[in-house]
MARRO-402932 format. One line per 4 residues: number of its first residue (from 1); their letters; for each residue x, y, z negated of C-alpha. Coordinates in nm, 2 decimals. Each point is the difference from the previous one (the first is absolute). Example, Ala and Ser with C-alpha at 12.3 -4.5 7.8 and 13.67 -1.06 7.14 Angstrom:
MARRO-402932
1) AS) 1.23,-0.45,-0.78; 0.14,0.34,0.07
//
This chain:
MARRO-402932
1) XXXX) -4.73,6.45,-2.28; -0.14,0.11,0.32; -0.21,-0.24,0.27; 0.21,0.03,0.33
5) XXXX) -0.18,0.12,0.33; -0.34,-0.01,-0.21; -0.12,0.29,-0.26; 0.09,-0.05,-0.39
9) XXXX) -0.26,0.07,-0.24; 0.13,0.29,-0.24; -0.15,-0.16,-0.31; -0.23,-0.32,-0.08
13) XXXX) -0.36,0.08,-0.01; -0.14,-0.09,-0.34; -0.36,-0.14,-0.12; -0.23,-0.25,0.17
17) XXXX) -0.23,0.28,0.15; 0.18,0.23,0.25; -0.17,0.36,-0.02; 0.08,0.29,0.28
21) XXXX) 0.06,0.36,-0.19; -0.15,0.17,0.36; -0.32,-0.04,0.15; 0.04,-0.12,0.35
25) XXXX) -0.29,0.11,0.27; -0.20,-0.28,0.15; 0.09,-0.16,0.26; -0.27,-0.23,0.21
29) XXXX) 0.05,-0.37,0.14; -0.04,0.14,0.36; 0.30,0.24,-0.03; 0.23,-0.29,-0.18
33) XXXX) -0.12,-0.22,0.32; 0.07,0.25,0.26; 0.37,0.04,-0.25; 0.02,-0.38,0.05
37) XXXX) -0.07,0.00,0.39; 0.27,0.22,0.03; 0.27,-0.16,-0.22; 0.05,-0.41,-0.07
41) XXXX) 0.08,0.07,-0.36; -0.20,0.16,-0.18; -0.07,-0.10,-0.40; -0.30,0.11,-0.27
45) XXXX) 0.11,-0.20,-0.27; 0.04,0.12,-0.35; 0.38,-0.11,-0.04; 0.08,0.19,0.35
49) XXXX) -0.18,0.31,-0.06; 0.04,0.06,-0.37; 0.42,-0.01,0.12; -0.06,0.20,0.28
53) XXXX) -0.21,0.27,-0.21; 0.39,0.11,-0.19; 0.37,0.09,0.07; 0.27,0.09,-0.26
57) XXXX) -0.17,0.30,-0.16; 0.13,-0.02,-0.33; -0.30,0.12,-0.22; -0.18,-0.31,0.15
61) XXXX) 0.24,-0.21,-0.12; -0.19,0.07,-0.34; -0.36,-0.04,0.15; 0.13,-0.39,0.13
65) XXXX) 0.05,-0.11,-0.33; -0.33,0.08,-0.10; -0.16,-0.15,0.34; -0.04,0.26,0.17
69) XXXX) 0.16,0.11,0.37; -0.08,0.37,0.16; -0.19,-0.11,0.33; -0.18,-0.33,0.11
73) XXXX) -0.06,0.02,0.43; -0.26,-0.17,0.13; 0.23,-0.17,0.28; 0.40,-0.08,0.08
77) XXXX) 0.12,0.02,0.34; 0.31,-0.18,0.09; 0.05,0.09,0.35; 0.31,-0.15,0.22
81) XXXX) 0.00,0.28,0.27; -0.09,0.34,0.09; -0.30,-0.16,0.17; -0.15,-0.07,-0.29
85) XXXX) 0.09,0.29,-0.18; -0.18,0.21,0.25; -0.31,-0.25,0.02; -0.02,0.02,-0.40
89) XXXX) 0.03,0.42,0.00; -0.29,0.02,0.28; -0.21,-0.24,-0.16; 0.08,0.22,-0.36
93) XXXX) -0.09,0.31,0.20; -0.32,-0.11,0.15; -0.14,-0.12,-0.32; 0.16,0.32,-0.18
97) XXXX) 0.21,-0.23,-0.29; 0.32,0.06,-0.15; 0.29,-0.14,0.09; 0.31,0.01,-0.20
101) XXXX) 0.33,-0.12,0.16; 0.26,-0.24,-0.23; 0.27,-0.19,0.01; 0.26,-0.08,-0.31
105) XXXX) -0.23,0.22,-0.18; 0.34,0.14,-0.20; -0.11,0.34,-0.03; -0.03,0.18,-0.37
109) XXXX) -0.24,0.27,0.07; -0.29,-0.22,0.11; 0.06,0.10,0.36; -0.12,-0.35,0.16
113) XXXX) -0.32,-0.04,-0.26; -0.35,0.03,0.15; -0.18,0.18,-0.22; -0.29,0.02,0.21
117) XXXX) 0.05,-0.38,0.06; -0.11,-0.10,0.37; 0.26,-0.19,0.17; 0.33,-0.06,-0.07
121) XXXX) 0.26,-0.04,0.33; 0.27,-0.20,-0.12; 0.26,0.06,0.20; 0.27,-0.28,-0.11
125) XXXX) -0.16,-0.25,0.27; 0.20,0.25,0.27; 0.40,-0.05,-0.13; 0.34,-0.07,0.21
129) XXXX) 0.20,0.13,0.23; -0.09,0.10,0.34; 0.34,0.11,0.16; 0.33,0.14,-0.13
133) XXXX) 0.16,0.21,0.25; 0.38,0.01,-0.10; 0.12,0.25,0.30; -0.28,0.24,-0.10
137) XXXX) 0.04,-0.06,-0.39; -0.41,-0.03,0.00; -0.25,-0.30,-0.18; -0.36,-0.08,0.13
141) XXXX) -0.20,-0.11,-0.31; -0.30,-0.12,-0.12; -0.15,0.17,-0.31; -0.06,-0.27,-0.21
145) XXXX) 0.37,-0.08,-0.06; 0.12,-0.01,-0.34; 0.32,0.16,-0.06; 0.23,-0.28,-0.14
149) XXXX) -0.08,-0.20,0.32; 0.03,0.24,0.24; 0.36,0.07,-0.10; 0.12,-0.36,-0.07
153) XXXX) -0.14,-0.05,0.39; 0.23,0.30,0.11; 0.29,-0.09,-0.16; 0.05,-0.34,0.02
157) XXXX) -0.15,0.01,0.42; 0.09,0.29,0.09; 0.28,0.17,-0.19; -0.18,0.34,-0.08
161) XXXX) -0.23,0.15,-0.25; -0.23,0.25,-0.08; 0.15,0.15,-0.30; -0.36,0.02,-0.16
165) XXXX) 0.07,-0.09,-0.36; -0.32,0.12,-0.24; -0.02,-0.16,-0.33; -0.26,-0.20,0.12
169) XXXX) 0.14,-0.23,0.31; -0.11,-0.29,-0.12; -0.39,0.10,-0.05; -0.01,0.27,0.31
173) XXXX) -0.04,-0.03,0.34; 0.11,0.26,0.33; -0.37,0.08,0.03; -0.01,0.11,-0.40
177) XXXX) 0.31,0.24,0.03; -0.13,0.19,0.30; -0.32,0.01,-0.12; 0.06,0.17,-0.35
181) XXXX) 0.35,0.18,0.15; 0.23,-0.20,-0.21; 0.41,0.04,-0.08; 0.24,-0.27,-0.05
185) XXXX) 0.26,0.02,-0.28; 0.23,0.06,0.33; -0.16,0.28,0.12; 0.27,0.22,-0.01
189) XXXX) 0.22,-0.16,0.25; -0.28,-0.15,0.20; -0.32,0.22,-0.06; -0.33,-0.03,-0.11
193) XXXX) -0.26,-0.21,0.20; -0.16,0.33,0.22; 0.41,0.00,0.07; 0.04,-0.32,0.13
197) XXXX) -0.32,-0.03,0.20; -0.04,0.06,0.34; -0.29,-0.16,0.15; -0.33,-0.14,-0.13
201) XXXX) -0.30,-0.18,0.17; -0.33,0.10,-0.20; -0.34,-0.14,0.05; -0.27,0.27,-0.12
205) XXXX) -0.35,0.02,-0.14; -0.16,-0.02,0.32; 0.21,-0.32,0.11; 0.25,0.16,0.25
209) XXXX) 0.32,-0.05,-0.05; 0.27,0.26,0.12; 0.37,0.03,-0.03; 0.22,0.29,-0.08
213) XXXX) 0.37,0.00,0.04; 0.23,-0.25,0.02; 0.12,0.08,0.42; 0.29,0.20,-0.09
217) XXXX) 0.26,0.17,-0.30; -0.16,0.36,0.04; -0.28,0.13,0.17; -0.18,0.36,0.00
221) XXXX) -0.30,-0.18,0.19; -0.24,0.19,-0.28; -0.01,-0.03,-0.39; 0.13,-0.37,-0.15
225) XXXX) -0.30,-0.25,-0.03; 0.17,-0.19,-0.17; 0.04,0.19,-0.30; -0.39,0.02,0.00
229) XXXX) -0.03,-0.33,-0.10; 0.30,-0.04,-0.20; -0.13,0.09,-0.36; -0.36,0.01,0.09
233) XXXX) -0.08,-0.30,-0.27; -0.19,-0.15,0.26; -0.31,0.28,0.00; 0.10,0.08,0.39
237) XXXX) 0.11,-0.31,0.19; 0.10,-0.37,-0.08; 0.37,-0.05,0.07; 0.04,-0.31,0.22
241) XXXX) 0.34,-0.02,0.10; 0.27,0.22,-0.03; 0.39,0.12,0.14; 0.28,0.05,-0.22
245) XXXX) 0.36,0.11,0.01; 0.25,-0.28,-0.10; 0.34,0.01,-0.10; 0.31,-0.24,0.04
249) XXXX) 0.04,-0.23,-0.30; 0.27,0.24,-0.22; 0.36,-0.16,-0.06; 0.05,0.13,-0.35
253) XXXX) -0.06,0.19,-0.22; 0.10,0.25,-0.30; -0.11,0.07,-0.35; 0.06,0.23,-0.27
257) XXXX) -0.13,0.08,-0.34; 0.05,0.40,-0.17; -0.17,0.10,-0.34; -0.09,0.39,-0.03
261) XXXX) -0.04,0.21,-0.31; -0.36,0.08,0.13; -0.26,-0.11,0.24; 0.01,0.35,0.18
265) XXXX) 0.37,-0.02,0.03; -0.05,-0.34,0.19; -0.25,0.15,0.17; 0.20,0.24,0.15
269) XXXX) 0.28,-0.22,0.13; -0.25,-0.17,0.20; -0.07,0.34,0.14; 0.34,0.07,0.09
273) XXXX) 0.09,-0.38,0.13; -0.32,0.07,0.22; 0.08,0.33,0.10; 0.32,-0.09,0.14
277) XXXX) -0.14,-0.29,0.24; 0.05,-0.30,-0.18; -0.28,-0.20,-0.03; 0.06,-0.31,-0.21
281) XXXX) -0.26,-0.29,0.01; -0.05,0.08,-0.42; 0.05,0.24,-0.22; -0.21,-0.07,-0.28
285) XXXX) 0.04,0.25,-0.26; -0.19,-0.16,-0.38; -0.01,0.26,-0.31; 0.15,-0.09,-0.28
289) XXXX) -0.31,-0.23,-0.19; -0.03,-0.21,0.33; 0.38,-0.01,0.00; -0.03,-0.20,-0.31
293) XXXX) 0.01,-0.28,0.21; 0.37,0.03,0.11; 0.16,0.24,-0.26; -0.15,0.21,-0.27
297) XXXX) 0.13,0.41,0.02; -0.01,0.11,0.34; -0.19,-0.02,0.29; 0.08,-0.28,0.27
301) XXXX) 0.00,0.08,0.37; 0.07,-0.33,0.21; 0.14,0.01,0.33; -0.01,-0.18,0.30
305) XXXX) 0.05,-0.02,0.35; 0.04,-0.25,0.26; 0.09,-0.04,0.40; 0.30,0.11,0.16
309) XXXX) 0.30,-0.04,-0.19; 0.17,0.35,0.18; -0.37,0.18,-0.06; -0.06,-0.15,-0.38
313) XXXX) 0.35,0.09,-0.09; -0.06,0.36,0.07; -0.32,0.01,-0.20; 0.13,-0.13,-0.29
317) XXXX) 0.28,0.23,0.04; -0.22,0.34,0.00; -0.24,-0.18,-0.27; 0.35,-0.06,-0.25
321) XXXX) 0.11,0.40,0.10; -0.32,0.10,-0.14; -0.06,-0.22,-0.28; 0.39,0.10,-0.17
325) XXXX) -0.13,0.15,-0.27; -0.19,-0.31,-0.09; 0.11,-0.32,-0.21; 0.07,-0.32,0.22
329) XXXX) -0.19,-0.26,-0.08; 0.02,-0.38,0.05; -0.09,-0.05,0.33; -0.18,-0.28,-0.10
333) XXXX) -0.28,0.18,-0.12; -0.13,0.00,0.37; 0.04,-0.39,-0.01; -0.24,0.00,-0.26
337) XXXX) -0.24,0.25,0.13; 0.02,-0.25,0.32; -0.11,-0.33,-0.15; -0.32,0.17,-0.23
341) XXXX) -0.10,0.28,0.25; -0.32,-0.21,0.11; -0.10,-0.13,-0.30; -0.36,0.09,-0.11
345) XXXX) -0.07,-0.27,-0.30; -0.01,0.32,-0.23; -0.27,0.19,0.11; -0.20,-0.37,-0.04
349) XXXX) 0.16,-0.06,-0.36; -0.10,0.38,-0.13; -0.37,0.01,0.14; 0.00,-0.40,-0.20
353) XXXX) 0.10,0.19,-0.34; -0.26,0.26,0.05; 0.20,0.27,0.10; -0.05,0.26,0.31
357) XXXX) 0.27,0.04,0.22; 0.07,0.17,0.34; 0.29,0.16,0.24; -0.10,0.33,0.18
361) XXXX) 0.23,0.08,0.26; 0.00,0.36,0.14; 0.24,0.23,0.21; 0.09,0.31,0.01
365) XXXX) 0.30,0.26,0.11; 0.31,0.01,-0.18; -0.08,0.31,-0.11; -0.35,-0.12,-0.14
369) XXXX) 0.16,-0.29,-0.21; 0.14,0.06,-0.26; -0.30,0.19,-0.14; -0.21,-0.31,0.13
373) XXXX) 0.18,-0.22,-0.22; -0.02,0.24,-0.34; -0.33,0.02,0.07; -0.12,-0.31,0.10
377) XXXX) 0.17,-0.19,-0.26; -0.10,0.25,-0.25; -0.37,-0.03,0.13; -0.01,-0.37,-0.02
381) XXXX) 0.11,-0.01,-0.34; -0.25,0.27,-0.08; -0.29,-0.29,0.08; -0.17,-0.12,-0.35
385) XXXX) 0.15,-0.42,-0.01; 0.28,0.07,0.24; 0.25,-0.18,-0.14; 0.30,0.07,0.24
389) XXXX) 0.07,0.15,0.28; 0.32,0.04,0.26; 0.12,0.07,0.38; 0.25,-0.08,0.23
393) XXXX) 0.07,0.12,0.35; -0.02,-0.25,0.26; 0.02,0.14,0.36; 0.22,0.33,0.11
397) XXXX) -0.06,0.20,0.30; 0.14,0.30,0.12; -0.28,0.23,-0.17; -0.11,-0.16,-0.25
401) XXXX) -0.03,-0.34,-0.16; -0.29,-0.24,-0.18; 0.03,-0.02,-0.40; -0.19,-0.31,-0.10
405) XXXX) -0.19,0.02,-0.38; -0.05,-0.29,-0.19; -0.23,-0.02,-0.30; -0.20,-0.16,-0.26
409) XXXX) -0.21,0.02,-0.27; -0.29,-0.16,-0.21; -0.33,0.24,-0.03; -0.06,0.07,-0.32
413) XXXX) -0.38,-0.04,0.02; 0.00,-0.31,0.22; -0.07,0.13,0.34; 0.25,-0.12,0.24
417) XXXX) -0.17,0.19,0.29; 0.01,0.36,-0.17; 0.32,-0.04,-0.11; 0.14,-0.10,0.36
421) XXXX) -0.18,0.27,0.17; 0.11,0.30,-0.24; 0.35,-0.12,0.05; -0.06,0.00,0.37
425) XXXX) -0.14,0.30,-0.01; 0.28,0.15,-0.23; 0.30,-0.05,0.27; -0.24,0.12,0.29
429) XXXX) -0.06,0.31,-0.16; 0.43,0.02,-0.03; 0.06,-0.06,0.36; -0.30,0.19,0.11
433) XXXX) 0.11,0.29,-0.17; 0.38,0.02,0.15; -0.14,-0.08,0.35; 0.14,-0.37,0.03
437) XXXX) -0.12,-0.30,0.17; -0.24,-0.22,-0.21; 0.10,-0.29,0.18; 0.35,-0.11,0.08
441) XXXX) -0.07,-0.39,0.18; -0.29,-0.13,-0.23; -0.29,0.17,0.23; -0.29,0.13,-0.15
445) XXXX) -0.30,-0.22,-0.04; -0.25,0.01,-0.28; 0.24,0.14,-0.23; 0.17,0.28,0.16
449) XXXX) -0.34,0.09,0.21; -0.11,0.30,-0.20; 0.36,0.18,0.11; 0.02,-0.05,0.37
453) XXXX) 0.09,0.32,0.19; -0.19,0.14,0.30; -0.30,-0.26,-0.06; -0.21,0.23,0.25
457) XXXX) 0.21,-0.05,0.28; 0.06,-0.39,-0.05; -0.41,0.04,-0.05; 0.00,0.11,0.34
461) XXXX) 0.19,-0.25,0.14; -0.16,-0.31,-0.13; -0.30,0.15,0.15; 0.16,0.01,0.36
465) XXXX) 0.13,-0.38,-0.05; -0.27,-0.16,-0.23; -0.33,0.19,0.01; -0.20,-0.22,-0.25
469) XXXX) 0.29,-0.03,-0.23; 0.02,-0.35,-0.05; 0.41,-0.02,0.03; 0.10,-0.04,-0.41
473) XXXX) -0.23,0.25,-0.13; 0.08,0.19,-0.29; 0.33,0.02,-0.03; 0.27,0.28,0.10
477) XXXX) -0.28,0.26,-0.12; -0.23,-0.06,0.27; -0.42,0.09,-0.02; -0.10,-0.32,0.00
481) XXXX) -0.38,-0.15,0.15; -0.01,-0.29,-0.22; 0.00,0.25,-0.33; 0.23,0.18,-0.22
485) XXXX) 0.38,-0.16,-0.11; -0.12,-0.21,-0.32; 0.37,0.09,-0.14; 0.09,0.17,-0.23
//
């Protein structure tokens, strides 16, 4: 179960003698003193730093239970304002140390690890709500904010929410999804997070602190600073507070269930439901092995929406036109995809029976799909120990839409790190080749580094906004000071 307002650890950390798998620069007592003069809490000891060297990456799920975690930092920094956030990022800068910025540390692609270890900014001492404006539909809020509090606080004092539902509510925070660009399992009716942003406060390498949006619902006042930030990981400014659209709490809702001969023919109807301007909160399409769970022989899409009745009812109207041809399900189904959709004890229970597992969610243009999922699944079974592997569809857009692989597998000669990288490597190769997005909402990090597009332009912009390059070096592809990635 997860902690509430406070990270969860992703897996217990076995053995008596804790080993980091990453080499961490060094770090000298007069730069953790000038870190300490600048922020009141500020922690060296093994228990805090051994936590704070790991997220939810699931290959170091395995290294855990053989003592091990990926990064050790020399310091944690808990700061309570943007004060100290500044204070600890010019006092990082002066002495030239890495500084990786954390919060719920939920992400599965390594994003908040620090390789090069240095400091650690843990961000989940600034949480809570600053204002909610109701005329304007707008939230002020701090980073460190985990999800699952943020939204009991809007709905039961203020009557609105955000409508930002990722798998992970309970272990993320508002900082985390606009850091690594992250969707909710809403995000067709309320948009992904660079959707539902509109201002951010940022505190920079140097110390300064700017803001960028926020004053108004459209500007042409030069490019969008905000979506800078958003997605960064980190490597180009620390996110300190942040505006967000908010919606009225929703007075129902509606829900269907439709099984299709084929995963391409499901596919499609989300194509047409989309193309005719509905845009129902889910429509989460599973092929027929991951269907297993509700009925075997077809493929399950679920649907729902919620809000206005008048606007809902019209949805689900165009969404039952197009899915006709399709065989009504028990509506149910949606019921029970409700009450499990955030469970994670799995993952934990597979990596315990010495298995490899992992989800790799991509997107891609309708017309790109269906070839993605052939391929991808075909590619993933193709690995040597890959036991199984599936998809489903879990976000629809007008263009296109994110198919989400899930896999696992035992290597057949033991090594747990070659097999998860060749699999990894397998369904990159896939999306690279029909020109979809490696990343739908799970950002890029360690993992995902070696396949971020345009790295010499984001090169050129970390130079502009952190010069040394101490802001999360290493990940999102990035030449790096402290050394080369140490993964894969």
């Amino acid at each position: 179960m997860a902690n509430r307002g406070v990270p969860t650890p992703p897996i217990e950390i076995e053995g008596d003698q804790i080993t980091a798998r990453f080499s961490g620069v060094s770090v000298s007592e007069a730069a953790i003193a000038a870190v300490g003069d600048a922020c009141a809490d500020v922690r060296t000891d093994d228990a805090t730093c051994h936590e704070a060297g790991r997220d939810w990456w699931p290959i170091t799920m395995a290294w855990a239970l053989n003592g091990e975690v990926p990064a050790r930092p020399a310091a944690v920094a808990r700061p309570v304002d943007v004060n100290e956030v500044a204070g600890v990022l010019a006092a990082c800068n002066e002495a030239r140390v890495p500084v990786t910025t954390a919060a719920g540390r939920s992400g599965v692609c390594g994003a908040s690890v620090p390789i090069h270890g240095g400091v650690v900014l843990d961000m989940t001492g600034m949480a809570g709500v600053i204002d909610v404006d109701d005329t304007s539909m707008l939230l002020r809020v701090k980073p460190g904010t985990f999800g699952d509090v943020l939204e009991d606080t809007l709905r039961a004092d203020f009557g609105v929410t955000v409508g930002h539902w990722p798998q992970s509510m309970a272990l993320s925070t508002v900082g985390g999804w606009l850091a690594c660009r992250g969707a909710g399992q809403y995000s067709t009716r309320y948009g992904k997070i660079e959707d539902i942003v509109v201002g951010l406060e940022v505190a920079l390498a140097d110390g300064r602190v700017i803001t960028s949006g926020g004053g108004a619902p459209r500007a042409a006042t030069g490019p969008d600073l905000n979506q800078l930030f958003v997605g960064s990981e980190g490597t180009l400014g620390v996110i300190t507070e942040a505006v967000l659209r908010i919606h009225p709490l929703p007075t129902t809702d509606r829900r269907a269930a439709y099984g299709f001969a084929s995963f391409a023919e499901g596919n499609d109807a989300c194509r047409r439901i989309l193309r005719r301007g509905a845009t129902p909160a889910v429509l989460r399409l599973y092929d027929e092995r991951e269907s297993r769970r509700y009925i075997e022989g077809t493929n399950v899409l679920l649907v729902l929406d919620e809000g206005d009745p008048a606007v809902i009812d019209a949805v689900m109207q165009v969404v039952a036109e197009e899915c006709a041809g399709a065989q009504s399900l028990d509506v149910d189904f949606v019921g029970q995809w409700l009450d499990h959709r955030n469970e994670t004890s799995a993952l934990q229970e597979a990596y315990r029976k010495d298995l490899v597992v992992d989800t790799t969610e991509v997107s891609a243009t309708w017309r790109a799909l269906p070839a993605i999922y052939d391929e991808g699944v075909a590619a993933l079974k193709a690995v040597d120990g890959m036991w199984v592997a599936s998809a489903h569809q879990s976000h629809s857009y007008l263009d296109g839409a994110c198919i989400y692989f899930t896999w696992a597998g035992q290597p057949t000669d033991g090594d747990k790190d070659r097999f998860y990288n060749a699999a990894w490597v397998a369904i990159m190769d896939v999306i690279a080749a029909h020109g979809g997005a490696v990343s739908h909402h799970h950002g890029m990090g360690i993992n995902r580094a070696p396949w971020t597009p345009n790295t010499e332009v984001l090169a050129s912009l970390k130079g502009a906004l952190d010069p040394h390059g101490i802001l999360n070096p290493g990940k999102l592809g990035l030449p790096s000071a402290f050394g080369p990635p140490p993964w894969p």
